[in-house]
VONUVEX-859165 format. One record per residue: x, y, z of N, C-alpha, C in turn. Coordinates in steps of 0.02 Angstrom, whole numbers, plus 50000, padded with zeros to 5 digits. Example, Ala and Ser with C-alpha at 12.3 -4.5 7.8 and 13.67 -1.06 7.14 Angstrom:
506604971650390506154977550390506604983550390;506424988850354506844994750357506455000250394;
//
This chain:
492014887251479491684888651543492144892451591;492584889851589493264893551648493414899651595;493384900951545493384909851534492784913251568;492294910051530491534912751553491564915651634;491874910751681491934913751751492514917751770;493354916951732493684922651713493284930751694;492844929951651492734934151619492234940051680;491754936751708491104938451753491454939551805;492194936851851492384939251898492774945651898;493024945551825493354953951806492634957451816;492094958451773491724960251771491464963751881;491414959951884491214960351970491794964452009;492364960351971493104966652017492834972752001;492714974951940492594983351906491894985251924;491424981351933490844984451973491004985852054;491474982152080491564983752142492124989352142;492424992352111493184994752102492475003552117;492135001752057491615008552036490905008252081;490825005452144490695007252205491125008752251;491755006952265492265011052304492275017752291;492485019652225492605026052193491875029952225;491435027952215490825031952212490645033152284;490925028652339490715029152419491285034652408;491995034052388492645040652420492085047052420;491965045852334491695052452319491135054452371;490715052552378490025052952421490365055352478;490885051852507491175055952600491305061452571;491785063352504492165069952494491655075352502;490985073252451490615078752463490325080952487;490095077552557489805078752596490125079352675;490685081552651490795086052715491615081552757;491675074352706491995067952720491925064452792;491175065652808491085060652869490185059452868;490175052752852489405050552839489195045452880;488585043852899488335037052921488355032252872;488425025252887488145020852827487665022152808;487055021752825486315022052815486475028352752;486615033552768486635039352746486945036852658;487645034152662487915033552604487585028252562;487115021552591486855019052550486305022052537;485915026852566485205030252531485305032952464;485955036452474486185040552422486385039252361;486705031052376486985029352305486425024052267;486215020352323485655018252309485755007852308;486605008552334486735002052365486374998952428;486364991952417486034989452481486814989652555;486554990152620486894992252656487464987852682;486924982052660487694976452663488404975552617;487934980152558488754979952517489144985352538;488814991052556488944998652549489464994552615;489244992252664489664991052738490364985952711;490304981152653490754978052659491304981652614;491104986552577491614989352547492044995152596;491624997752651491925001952677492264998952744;492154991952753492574988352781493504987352764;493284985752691493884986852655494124991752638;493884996852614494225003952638494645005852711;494065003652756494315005652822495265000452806;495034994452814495534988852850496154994552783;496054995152732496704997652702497115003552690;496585009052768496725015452775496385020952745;496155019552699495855024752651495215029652689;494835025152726494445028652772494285025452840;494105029352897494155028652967493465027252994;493375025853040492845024853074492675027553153;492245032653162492385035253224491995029453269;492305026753326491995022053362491635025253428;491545031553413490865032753465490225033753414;490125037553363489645037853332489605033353288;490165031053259490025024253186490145028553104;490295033953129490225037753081490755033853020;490835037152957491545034752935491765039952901;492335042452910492655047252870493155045552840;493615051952770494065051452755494645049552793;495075044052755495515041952800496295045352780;496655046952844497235049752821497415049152761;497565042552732497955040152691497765042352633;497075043152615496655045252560497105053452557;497305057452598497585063652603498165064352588;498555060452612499185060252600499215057452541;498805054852477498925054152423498715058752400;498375062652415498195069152384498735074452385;499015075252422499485079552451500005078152421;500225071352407501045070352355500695071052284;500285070752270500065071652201500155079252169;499775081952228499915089252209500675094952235;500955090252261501585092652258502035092652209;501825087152167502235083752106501745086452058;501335091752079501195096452010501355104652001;501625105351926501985111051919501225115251918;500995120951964500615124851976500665129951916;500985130151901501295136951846500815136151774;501065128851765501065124451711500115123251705;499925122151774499115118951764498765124651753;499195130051766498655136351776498655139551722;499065138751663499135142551618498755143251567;498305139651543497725138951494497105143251534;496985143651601496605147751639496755153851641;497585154951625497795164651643497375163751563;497795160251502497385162351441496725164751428;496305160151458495805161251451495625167751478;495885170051541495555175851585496085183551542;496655180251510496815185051450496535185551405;496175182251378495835180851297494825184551327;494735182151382494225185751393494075194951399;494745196151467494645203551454494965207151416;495545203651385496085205351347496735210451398;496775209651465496925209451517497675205551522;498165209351530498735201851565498585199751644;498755193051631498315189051675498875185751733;499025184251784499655185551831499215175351886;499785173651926499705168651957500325168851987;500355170552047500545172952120500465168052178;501035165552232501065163152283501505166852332;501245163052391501615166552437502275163752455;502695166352434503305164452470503965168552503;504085164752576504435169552611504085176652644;503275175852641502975181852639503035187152626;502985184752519503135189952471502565187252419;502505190852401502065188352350502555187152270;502635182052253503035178952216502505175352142;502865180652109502335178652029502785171951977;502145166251981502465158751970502275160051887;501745164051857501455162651774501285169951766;501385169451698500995177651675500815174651590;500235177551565499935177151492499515183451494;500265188151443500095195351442499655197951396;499485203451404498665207651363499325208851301;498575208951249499255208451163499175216251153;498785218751192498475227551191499295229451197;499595236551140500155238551145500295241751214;499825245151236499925248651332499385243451342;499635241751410499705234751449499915236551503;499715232351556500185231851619501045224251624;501475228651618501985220451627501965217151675;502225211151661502515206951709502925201451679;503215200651762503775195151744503695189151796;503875184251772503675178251817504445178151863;504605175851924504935176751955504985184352005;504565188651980504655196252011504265194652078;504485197752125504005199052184503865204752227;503425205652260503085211852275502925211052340;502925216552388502485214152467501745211552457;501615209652506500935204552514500475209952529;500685214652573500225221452583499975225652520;500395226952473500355230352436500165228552348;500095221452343499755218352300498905215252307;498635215452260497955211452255497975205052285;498485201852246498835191652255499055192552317;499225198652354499615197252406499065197352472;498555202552443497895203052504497665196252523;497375192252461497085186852429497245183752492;498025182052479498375177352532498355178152591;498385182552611498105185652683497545183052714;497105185552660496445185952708496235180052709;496715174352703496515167352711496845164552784;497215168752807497455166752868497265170552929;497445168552999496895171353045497355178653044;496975182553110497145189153100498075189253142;498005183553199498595183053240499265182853169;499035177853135499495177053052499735180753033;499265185252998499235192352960499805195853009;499615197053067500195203153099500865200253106;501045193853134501515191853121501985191353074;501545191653029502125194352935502215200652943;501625203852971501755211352945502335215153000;502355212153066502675212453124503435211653099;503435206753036504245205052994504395209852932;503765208652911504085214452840503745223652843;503495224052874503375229852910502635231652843;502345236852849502015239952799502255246052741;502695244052722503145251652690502805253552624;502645260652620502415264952557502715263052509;502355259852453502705261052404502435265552350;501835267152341501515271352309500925275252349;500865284152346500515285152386499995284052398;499645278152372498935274452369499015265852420;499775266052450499715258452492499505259952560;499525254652554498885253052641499635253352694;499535256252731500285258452764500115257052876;499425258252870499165257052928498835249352961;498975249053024498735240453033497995237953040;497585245453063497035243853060496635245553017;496945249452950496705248852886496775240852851;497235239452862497335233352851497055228352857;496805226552925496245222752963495635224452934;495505230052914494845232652892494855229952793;495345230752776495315228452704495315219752694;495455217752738495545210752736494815205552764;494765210252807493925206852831493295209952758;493505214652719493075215452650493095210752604;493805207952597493905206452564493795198652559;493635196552619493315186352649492605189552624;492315193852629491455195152640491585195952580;491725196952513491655198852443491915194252405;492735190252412492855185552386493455185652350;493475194852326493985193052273494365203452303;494945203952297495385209452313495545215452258;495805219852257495925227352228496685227452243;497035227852199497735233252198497465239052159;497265244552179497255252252145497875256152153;498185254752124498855258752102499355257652184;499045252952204499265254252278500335249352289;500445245852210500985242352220501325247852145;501125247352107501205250252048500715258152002;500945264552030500575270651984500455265651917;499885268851888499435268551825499295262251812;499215255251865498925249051863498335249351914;498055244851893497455244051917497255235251928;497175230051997497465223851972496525222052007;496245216551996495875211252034496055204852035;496105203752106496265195452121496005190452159;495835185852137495465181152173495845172952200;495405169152241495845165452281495975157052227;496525154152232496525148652208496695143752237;496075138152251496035135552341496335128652303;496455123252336496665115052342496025112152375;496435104952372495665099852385495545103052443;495895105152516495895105452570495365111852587;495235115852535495085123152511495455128052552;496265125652559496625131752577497065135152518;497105142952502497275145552475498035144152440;498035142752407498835140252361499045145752332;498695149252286498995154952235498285157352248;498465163152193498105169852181498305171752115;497615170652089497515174852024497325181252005;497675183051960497425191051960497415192951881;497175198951875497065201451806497175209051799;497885212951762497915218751765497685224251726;497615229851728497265234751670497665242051708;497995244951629498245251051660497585254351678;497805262351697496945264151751496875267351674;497265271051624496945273451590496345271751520;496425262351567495815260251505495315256951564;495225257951621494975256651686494195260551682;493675257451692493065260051706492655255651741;492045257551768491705253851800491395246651756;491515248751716491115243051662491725238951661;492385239951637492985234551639492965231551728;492985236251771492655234351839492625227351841;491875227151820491545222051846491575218151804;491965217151733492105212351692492575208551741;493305210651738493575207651769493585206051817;493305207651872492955204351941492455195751921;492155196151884491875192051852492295186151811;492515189751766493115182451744493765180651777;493885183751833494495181851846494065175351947;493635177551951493315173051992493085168051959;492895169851902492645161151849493315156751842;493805160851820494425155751810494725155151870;494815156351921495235155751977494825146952015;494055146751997493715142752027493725138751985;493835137651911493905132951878494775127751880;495325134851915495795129151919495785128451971;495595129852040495295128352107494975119852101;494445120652054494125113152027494815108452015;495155109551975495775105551967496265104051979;496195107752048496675106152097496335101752181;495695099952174495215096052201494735101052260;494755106152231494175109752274493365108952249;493075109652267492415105152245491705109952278;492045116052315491335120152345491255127552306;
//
């Protein structure tokens, strides 16, 4: 008998463990601030449990309670475990089965880029097996102006941002195809939020041709930038829009696995 109720109170811990999990999830996706009413319609708990679990959430930080509306949202703490988690992951390392893939799709070498020091700083590369190819090297870095990965990063920050780097590292030519002006600049960067994904045309490197798209965190702020290169002389509108296409499929699939979710 005393297993029998051993046994049924585990049982009850893990049904309650897998309604916690399922209320986090429910705030995450919806915006991480819900009514009760709201989160039990949805899951389909009665409101007295849905309330006593998010009691206990609340009392142990995980989520908050606004005391003018009642609302309840994500609680710091739930963040700040998110945040050491993904610090204590090698980015290089998670992304690399995704450059494959977006190599093995266009047959393309496939690049994964952050910003650092406001440079665009290449963390992975999984190169095209095609004998002419575009290279790369992991560790190399390039201005932020004058790369695809480097636009990417940009146009995720406000415009005051943007000039302030550029106010430090200036806009310098490097090929007669770079963006060298500030309000070309402004103008390529507001295309490039309305479309999604960026263009290097020979503008860092003659006879490359790059597209890059954004690779967001749970927070959906921009971490890296993926990209995919093709010299121009195998470049057509049809490779175009291939790689525009797979390199936004994989950028959002390790986006997913790094807890972005829109």
């Amino acid at each position: 008998m005393k297993n029998r109720r051993n046994i049924m109170a585990s049982e009850g811990l893990v049904k309650s463990a897998k309604k916690i999990f399922q209320i986090l999830e429910e705030l995450s996706q919806n915006g991480g601030r819900m009514k009760l009413k709201d989160i039990s319609n949805n899951l389909g708990y009665p409101p007295s449990t849905v309330h006593r679990l998010l009691n206990t959430l609340t009392d142990l930080g995980y989520v908050d309670q606004d005391s003018q509306s009642s609302d309840y949202l994500i609680g710091v703490k739930i963040l700040s475990l998110a945040a050491s988690s993904l610090d204590g992951l090698d980015l290089g390392n998670i992304a690399y089965n995704y450059l494959t893939n977006l190599r093995d799709k266009t047959g393309e070498t496939a690049n994964l880029a952050i910003n650092d020091s406001n440079e665009s700083l290449y963390i992975q590369k999984v190169e095209s097996k095609a004998m002419v190819r575009v290279f790369s090297l992991i560790g190399k870095r390039a201005p932020l102006h004058a790369t695809g990965v480097g636009k990417i990063m940009m146009a995720d920050l406000t415009w005051r941002e943007v000039v302030e780097i550029l106010d430090e590292t200036g806009l310098p030519r490097i090929t007669k195809y770079t963006i060298t002006q500030l309000d070309e600049m402004k103008s390529e960067l507001e295309k490039i939020r309305e479309r999604g994904y960026a263009y290097d045309n020979e503008e860092c490197e003659l006879g490359a041709f790059c597209v890059a798209a954004p690779v967001r965190d749970y927070s959906g702020r921009v971490v890296a930038s993926m990209s995919v290169s093709i010299p121009t002389n195998r470049f057509s509108k049809t490779t175009k829009e291939k790689l525009i296409k797979e390199v936004l499929i994989e950028s959002k699939k390790l986006s997913a696995k790094l807890g972005y979710d829109k």
